[in-house]
N, C-alpha and C positions, 0 to 999 in steps of 0.2 A: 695899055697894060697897067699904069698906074690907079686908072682906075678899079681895073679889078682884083686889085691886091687891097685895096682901101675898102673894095665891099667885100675882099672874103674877113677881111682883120673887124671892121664893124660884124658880121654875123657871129665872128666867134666872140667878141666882146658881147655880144647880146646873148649866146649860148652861155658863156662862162656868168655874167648876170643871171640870169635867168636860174642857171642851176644853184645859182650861189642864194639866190630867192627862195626857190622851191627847198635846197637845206635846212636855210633858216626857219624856215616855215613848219618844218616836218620838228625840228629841232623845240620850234616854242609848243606845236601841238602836241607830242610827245611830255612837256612837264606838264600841259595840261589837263593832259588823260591822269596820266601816275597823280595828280591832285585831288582830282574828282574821284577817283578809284579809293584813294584812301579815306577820303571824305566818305563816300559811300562804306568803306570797312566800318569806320565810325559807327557808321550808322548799324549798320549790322549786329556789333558789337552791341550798342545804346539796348536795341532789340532783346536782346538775349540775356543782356541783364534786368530790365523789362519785365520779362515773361518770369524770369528766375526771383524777383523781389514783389510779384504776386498783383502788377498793375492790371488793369480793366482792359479785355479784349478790346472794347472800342478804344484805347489810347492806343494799345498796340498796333490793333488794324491801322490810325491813322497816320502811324509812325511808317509802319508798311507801305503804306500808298506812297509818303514821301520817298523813300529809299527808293519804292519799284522806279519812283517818276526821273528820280537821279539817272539810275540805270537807264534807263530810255532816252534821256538828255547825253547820256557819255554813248551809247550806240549810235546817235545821232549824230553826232560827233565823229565821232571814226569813221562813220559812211560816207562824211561829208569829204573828208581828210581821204579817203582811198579815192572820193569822185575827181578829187583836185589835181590828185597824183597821174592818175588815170588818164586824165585826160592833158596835162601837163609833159605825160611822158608820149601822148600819142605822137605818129610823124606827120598824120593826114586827116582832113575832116572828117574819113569815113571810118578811120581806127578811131575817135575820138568820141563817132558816134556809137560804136559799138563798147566801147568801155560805160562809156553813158548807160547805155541800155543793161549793161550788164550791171552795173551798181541801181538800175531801178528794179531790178529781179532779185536782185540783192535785199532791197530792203521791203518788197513786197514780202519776200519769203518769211522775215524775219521780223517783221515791225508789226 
């Protein structure tokens, strides 16, 4: 009996770890979007006074192509951050597999 009180109290210390992981985690990648987003505002912003002080379509396009590429890097980013979560919160290999499957339909759709 002693021993299986000693394995249910290590699962739930590895549960309460684990969650206290996956918080933190969710916690750093959360200021790291709101960064990039704003960074990306920036950029937007840079654009449109840009256009409005009469610069050369080819600066602008190249300014463009950076912002798109940002945006593409912060999608990337959150899909990666949902694939984590996903499969983090599954109970079994086979929900784990289908989360999986499900964030690569995810980013086929959208990428």
């Amino acid at each position: 009996m002693r021993k299986k009180t000693s394995a249910t109290a290590t699962a739930a210390a590895t549960t309460v770890k684990s969650t206290s992981h996956a918080q933190d985690y969710r916690q750093e990648h959360q200021k790291d979007m709101v960064n990039r987003l704003r960074r990306i505002e920036g950029q937007v912003r840079g654009l449109v006074d840009m256009i409005e002080s009469g610069r050369s379509c080819e600066e602008v396009a190249t300014q463009m192509s950076a912002t798109r590429k940002a945006m593409e890097k912060a999608f990337y980013r959150m899909m990666t951050c949902s694939l984590i979560e996903a499969v983090h919160e599954s109970e079994t290999d086979e929900q784990a597999i289908i989360e999986v499957s499900r964030s690569a339909r995810l980013m086929e759709k959208f990428a």
